[in-house]
C-alpha positions in Angstrom: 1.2 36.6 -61.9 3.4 36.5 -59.1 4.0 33.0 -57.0 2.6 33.7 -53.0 5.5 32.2 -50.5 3.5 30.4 -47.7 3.9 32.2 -44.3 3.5 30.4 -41.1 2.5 27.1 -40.6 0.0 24.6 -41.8 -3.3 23.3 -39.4 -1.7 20.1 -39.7 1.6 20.7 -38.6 0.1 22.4 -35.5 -2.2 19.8 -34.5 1.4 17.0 -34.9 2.8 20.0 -32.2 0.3 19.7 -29.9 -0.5 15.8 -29.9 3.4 16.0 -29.3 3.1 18.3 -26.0 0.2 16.2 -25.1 2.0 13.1 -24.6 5.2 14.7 -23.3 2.6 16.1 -20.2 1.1 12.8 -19.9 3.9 11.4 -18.7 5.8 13.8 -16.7 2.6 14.5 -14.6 2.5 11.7 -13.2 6.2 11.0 -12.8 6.9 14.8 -10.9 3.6 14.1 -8.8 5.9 10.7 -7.6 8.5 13.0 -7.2 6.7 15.6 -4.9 5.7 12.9 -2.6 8.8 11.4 -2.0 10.2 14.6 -1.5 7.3 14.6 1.1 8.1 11.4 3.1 11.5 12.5 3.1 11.1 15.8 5.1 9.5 13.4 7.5 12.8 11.1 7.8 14.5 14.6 8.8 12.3 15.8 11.1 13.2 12.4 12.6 17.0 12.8 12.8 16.6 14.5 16.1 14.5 11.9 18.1 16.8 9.5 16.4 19.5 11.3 18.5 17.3 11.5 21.8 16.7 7.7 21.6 20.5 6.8 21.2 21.2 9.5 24.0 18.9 8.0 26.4 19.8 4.3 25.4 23.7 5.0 26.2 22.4 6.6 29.7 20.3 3.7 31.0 20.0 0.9 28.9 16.4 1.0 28.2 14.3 2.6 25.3 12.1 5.6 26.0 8.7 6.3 25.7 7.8 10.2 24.8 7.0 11.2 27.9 10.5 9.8 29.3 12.2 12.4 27.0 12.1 15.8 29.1 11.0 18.5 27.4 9.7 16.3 24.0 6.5 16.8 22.5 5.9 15.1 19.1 7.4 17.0 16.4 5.1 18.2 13.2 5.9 19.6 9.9 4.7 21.4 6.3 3.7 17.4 5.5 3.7 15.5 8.8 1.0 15.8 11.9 3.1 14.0 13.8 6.5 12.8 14.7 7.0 11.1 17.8 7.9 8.2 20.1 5.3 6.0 20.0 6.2 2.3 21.5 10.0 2.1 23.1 12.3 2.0 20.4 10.1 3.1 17.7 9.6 6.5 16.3 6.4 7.2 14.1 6.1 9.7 11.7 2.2 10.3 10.4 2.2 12.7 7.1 -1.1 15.1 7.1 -1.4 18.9 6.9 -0.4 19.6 3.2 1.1 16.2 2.2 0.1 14.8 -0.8 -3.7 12.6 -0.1 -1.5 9.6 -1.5 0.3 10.1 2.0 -1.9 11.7 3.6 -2.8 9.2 7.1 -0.2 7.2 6.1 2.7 6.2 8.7 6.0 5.4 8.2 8.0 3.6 11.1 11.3 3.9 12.5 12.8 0.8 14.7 15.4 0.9 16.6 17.9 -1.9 17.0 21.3 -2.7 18.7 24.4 -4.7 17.7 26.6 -6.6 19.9 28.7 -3.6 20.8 25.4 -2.0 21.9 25.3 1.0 19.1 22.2 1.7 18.2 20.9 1.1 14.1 17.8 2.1 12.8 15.6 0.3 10.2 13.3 2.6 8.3 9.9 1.4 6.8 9.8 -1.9 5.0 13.9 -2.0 4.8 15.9 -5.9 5.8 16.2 -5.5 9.4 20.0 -4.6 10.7 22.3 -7.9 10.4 23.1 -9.3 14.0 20.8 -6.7 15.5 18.6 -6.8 18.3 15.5 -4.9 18.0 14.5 -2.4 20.5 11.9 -3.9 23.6 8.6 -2.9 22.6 9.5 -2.0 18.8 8.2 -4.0 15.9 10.2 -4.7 12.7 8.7 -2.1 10.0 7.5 0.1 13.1 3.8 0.1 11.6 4.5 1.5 8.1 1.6 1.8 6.0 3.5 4.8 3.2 3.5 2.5 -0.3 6.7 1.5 -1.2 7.0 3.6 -3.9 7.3 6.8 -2.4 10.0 5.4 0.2 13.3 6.0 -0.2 15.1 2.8 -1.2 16.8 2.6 2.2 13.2 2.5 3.6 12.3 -0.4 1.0 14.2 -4.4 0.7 
């Protein structure tokens, strides 16, 4: 009689390759959904970039921070993740995530303030970040500019 070579693999050794996959997903679910949404809070700090620029432009010009409807031609800005990106007090800009943002985000707020040094440049403070050394916060802003986004998903300038 002939010896049969085994072909192919045992039930065993199957069920060890899937318990294997299983944990391998466990954990990087969780880890690429963090991932996503920081991605997500981010395109919100870009969005921002530009009313950064109208706030410094219009500080240099008179001295004073604007309110939206000071900015000609502004309305608030939205985004793939953000309802809204705007001037909300003087010196602060708020960006509220929405539309397809992550429901971890989603309502959440994430504040901008703007501050000045003693050569009167203008620095920004983003979310829950140590406020600029020697700086002088903008009339009418508030340190953290009403961020309610969980420190996790903040980029670590946005965080102390």
């Amino acid at each position: 009689m002939l010896k049969q070579v085994q072909k192919g693999f045992t039930l065993i050794e199957l069920m060890i390759v899937i318990a294997i996959i299983g944990i391998l997903a466990a954990i990087a679910i969780p880890a690429y959904q963090n991932y996503t949404i920081r991605a997500q809070v981010t395109e919100g700090l870009t969005l921002a970039d530009g009313w950064k620029t109208a706030i410094a432009e219009y500080y240099a010009n008179t001295g004073g921070w604007p309110l939206q409807t000071e900015l000609t031609g502004t309305n608030p800005s939205s985004g793939k993740y953000e309802t809204s990106v705007g001037v909300t007090t003087r010196g602060t800009i708020t960006i509220v995530y929405g539309n397809q943002a992550n429901t971890k985000i989603t309502s959440a707020i994430l504040g901008l303030t703007a501050y000045t040094n003693a050569n009167n440049d203008v620095m920004w403070q983003c979310g829950f970040a140590v406020a600029p050394p020697s700086g002088t916060v903008a009339s009418g802003g508030a340190s953290g500019g009403g961020t309610t986004v969980s420190p996790q998903y903040l980029p670590t300038s946005c965080h102390s």
